[in-house]
Structure formats: structure tokens, C-alpha cells
C-alpha positions as CSV (number, residue, x, y, z in Angstrom):
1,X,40.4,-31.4,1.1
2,X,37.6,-30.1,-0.5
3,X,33.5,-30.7,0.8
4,X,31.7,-32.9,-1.5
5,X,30.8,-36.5,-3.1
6,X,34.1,-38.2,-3.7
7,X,33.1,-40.3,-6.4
8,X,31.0,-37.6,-8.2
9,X,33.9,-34.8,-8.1
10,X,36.3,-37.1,-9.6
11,X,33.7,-38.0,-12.7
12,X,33.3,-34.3,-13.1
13,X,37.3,-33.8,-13.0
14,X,37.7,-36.8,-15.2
15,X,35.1,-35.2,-17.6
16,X,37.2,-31.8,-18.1
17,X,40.1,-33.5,-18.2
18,X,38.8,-35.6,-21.5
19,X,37.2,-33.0,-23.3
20,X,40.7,-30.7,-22.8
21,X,42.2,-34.0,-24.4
22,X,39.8,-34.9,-26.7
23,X,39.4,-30.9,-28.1
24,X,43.4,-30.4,-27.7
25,X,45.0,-29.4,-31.2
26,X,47.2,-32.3,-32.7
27,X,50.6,-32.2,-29.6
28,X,48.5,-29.7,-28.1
29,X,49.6,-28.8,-24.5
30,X,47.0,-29.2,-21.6
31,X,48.2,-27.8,-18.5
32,X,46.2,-28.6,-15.1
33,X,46.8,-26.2,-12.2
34,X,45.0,-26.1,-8.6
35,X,45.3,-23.2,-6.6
36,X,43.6,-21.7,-3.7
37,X,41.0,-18.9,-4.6
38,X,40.6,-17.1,-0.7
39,X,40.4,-18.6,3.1
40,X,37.6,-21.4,1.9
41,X,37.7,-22.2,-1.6
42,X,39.8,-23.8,-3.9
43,X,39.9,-23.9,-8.3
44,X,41.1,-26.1,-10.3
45,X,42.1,-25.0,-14.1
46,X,42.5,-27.5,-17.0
47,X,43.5,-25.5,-19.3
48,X,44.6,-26.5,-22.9
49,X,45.4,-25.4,-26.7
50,X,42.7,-25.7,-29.2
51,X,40.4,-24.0,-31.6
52,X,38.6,-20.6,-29.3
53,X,35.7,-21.1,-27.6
54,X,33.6,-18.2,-28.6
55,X,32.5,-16.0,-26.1
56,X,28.8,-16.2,-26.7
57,X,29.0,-20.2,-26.9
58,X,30.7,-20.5,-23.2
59,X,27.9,-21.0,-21.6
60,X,25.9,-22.9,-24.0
61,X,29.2,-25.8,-24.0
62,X,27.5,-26.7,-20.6
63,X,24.2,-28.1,-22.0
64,X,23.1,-30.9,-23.1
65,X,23.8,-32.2,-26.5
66,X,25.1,-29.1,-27.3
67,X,27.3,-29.0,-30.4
68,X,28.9,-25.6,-31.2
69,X,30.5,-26.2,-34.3
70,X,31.8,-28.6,-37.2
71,X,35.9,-28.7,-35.6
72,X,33.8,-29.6,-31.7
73,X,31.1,-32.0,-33.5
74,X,33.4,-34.2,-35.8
75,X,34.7,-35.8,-32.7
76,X,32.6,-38.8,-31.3
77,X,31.0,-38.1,-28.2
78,X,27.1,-37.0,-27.2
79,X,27.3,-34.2,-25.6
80,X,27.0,-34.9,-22.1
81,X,30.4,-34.6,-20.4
82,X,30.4,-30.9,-20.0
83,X,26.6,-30.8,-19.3
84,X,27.2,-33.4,-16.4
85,X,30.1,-31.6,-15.1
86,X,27.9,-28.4,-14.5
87,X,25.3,-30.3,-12.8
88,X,27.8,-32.1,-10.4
89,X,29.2,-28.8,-9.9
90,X,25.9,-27.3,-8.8
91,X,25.0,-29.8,-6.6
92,X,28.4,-29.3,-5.1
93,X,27.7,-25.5,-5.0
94,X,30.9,-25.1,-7.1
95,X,31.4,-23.0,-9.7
96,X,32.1,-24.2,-13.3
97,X,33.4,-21.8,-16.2
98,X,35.5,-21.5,-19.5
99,X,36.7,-18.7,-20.7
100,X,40.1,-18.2,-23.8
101,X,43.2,-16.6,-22.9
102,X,46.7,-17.0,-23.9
103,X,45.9,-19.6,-26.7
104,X,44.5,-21.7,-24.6
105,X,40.4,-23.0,-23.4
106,X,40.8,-22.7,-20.3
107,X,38.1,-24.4,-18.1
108,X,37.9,-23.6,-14.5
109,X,36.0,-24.9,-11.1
110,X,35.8,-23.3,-7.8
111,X,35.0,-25.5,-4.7
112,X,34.5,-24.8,-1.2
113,X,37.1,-26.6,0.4
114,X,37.2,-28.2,4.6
């Protein structure tokens, strides 16, 4: 169990979990792994193949409206999902990230868990 808003938790896990589909190369893999992270937290990885996140652009992905680049932007979307993840997460006092390893984006979140 982890401390925090049902309802709002599961919008921010639905959001990663669509942008790791909807960024996914064509029969790209997307591999979602929980594990715990020390006595009282937990993180959660969704972690799939697709075109590198820059380094210097990982922490602009979690703003609002923000559009990297012309392979993130063609899809259809405004912008929001990640940004509204990263708030949920702060009001949660979690900890969102993304960082590229293996071939993969690989988006992570830390909760505290009961």
C-alpha cells in the first residue's frame, strides 16, 4: 500500500503508462516494473523503447505544453499528461523522473509507501 489519493495516483500512473504507449517505437516494448526503493518507499518504472529523451529536455518533458521535438509533437495530444503527473506527484511528495538507459525512456516514481 502506498499513502496517498487513490483516485489521483492512478490518473498519474495511467498518464505514464499512455505517454510510454503513445511515444513507444512501432512493436516497441514497454516494460512496467514496481519495486521497493528502502524500509518506506516504493518506485514504480514504465519503462519503454523509443526515440532518447535528451538529457537536457528531461526535466522540461514535465511542463506544461511542452513540446521537445518534431518525432514527440506529431502525435496528438496537448501537453499536459506529463505536466499533471509531476504535480500529482508533488502533492503526493513523490518523486517523478525520466532518465535513457538500455534503449529504453525510462520513467520513474518514488512513493512513500504505509
Amino acid at each position: 500500500q502506498m499513502l496517498g489519493d487513490p483516485d489521483q495516483v492512478g490518473q498519474l500512473v495511467k498518464a505514464l503508462l499512455d505517454n510510454a504507449v503513445k511515444y513507444s517505437l512501432p512493436k516497441g516494448k514497454t516494460v512496467v516494473r514496481l519495486e521497493a526503493a528502502g524500509r518506506k518507499r516504493a518506485k514504480l518504472w514504465v519503462n519503454s523503447q523509443g526515440e532518447p529523451i535528451s538529457e537536457e529536455k528531461r526535466s522540461l518533458i514535465f511542463r506544461r505544453f511542452y513540446r521537445g521535438d518534431s518525432a514527440r509533437s506529431s502525435c496528438s495530444g496537448y501537453g499536459l499528461g506529463l505536466a499533471i503527473a509531476a504535480e500529482t506527484a508533488g502533492k503526493h511528495r513523490a518523486k517523478i523522473g525520466v532518465e535513457y538507459r538500455d534503449g529504453m525512456n525510462c520513467f520513474y516514481l518514488t512513493v512513500r509507501r504505509r
